[in-house]
N, C-alpha and C positions, 0 to 999 in steps of 0.2 A: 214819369214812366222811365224803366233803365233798357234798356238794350246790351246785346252783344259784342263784340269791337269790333266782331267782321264785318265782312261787306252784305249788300243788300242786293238785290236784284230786281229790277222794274222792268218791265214792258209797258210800251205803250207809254212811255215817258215824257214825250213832249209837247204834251197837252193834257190839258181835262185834268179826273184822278189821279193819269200817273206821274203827270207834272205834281200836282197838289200833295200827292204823297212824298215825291223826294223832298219839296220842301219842309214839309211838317216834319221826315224825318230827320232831316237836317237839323232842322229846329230845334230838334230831340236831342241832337249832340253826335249822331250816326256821321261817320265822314268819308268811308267808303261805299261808293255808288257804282257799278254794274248797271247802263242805262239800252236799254232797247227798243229800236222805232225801227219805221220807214224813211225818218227823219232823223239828220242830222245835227237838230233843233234840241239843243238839252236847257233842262233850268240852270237858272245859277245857284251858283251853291260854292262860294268863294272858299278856297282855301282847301275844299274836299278833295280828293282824290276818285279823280272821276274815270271810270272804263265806258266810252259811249260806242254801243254795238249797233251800226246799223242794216239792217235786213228784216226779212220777212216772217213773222213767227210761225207760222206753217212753213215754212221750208226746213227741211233735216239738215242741209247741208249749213245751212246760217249757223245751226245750233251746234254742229260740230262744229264748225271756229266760232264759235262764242265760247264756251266751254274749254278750247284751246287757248284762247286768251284773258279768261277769269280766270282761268286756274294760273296761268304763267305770270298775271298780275298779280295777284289775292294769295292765291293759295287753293282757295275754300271760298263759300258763303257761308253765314249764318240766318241769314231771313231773303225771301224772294215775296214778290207780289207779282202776280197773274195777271195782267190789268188790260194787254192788248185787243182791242174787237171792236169790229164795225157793225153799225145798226145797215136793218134791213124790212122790210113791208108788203105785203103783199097776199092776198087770200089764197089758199092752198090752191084753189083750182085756174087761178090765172098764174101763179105762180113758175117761172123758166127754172129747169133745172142746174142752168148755171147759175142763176141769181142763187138759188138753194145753195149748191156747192162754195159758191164766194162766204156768205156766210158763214157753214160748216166751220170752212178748211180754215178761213180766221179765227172764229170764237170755240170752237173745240178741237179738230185738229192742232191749233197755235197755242192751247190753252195745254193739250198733254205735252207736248213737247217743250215747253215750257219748267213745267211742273216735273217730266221728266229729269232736263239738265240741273232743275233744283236741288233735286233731292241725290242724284250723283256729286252734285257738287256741294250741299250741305253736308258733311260727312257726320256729324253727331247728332245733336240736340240743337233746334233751331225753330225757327217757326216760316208757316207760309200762308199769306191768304189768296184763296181765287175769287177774283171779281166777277162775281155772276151779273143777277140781274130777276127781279121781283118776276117779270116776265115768264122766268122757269118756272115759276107756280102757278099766277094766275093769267087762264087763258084770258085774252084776246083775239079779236078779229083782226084777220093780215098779221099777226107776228108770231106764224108758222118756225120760218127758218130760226130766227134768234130767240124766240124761246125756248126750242127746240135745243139748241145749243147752249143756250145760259142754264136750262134744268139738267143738261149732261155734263155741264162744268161743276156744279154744284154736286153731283154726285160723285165725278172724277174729284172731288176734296176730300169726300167724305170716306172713299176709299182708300187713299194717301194717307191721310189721318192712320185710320187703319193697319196699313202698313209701316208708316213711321213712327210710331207710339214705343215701340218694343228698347229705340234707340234716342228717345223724346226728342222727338222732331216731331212739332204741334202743325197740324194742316186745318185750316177754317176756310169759311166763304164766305161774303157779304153780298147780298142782295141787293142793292140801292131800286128805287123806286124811279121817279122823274129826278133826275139831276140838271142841271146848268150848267152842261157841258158844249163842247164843236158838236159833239156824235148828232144832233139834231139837224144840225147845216147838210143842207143838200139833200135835206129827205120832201122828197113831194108837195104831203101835206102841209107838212109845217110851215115851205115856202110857200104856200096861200096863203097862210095863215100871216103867219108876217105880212102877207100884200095886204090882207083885209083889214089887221088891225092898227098894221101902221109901223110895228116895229117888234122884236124879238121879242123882248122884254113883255112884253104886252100878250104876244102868242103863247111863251111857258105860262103868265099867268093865268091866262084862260085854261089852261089845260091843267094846271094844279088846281081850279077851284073846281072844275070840273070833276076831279075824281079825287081825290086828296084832302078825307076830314081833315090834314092839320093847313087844308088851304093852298099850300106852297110847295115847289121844288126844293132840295138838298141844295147847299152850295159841294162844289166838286172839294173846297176846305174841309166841309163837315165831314163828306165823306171818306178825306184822308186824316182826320185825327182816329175817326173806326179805327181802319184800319192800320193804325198807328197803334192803339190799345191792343188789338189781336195779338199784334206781334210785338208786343212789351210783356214783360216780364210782369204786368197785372194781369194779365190772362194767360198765366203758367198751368193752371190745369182746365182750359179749355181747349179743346181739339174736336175736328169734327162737328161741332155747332154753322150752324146756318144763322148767319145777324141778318133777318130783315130790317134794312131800312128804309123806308117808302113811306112817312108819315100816316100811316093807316090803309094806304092803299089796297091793301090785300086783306082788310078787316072784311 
């Protein structure tokens, strides 16, 4: 796969995907990196030239100096990844409106203005993926707030696409299914689940055989080589495509 020689742009980088993506794209030969968390926690990536941004991706103000200082570093981007968002559970009618809003404002308010400073800051022909999440299609019980938000991040791409197409600047989304990511830690259930069966590892399995004809979760690797391909120069005339990957999940 070839790439750009600008720089890239991650949220949510220092962990899970978006950890897993700077390094695949490292790996890739990419050696400027635009990195953004809550966390001041970056992969390594020796030798790369690294801008690590830390703040809130729902917040505006973060994103005006972010954009102040990728541009005074860089120049420009050429590729961005969408990747920041925290999981959330719970059935509409017990559901607190602030738990609703926490979700939102991270996985789709954090998700436009993201995509926003992207595309100011990609000024030609570039590419972008937004990390959605299989959830924006198929309903479940209790994942009101964040499917809610991973189906309107999926459409905010597809409308980007859209709009960037005229000046090829390619906008996708990836869907991932169950991945083997933190995003599980600290979610209710799952810490039963873990007490009952003894240990993590044991908990995502049951819950991939459980729903998951190919049996298994993603490794957060798999799912940054995807998106590694999206935004390579082998998926030049793809744009606006929705990648489900969730092993059959949404069969």
């Amino acid at each position: 796969m070839s790439f750009p020689a600008g720089a890239v742009l991650i949220t949510g980088a220092s962990s899970g995907i978006g950890k897993a993506t700077a390094e695949r794209l490292y790996a890739e030969g990419v050696r400027r990196f635009a990195l953004m968390d809550l966390s001041s926690v970056a992969p390594t990536l020796p030798d790369a030239d690294v801008l690590q941004l830390t703040g809130d991706v729902a917040d505006p103000s973060a994103w005006d100096e972010a954009e102040r200082a990728i541009t005074q570093r860089f120049g420009r981007l050429d590729l961005a990844v969408v990747n920041a968002g925290v999981s959330g559970a719970g059935p509409i009618a017990d559901l607190a409106f602030d738990e609703w809003r926490r979700v939102l404002s991270v996985n789709l308010d954090g998700a436009f203005l993201t995509l926003r400073a992207a595309m100011r800051l990609i000024t030609g022909a570039g590419a972008i993926v937004v990390v959605s999440s299989i959830s924006g299609i198929k309903a479940e019980p209790g994942v009101a707030a964040y499917g809610a938000s991973k189906a309107a991040a999926a459409h905010l791409a597809k409308v980007a696409a859209k709009e960037g197409a005229a000046r090829g600047l390619r906008v996708n989304a990836i869907l991932p299914g169950g991945v083997d990511t933190p995003i599980w830690n600290g979610m209710a259930f799952f810490d039963e689940m873990v007490r009952d069966l003894g240990s993590r590892e044991a908990a995502l399995q049951a819950m991939a055989s459980a729903a998951t004809p190919l049996g298994r979760f993603a490794t957060a690797d798999e799912i940054a080589g995807q998106i590694a391909f999206l935004l390579s120069d082998a998926a030049a005339t793809i744009t606006g495509a929705l990648l489900q990957s969730d092993g059959g999940y949404s069969l």
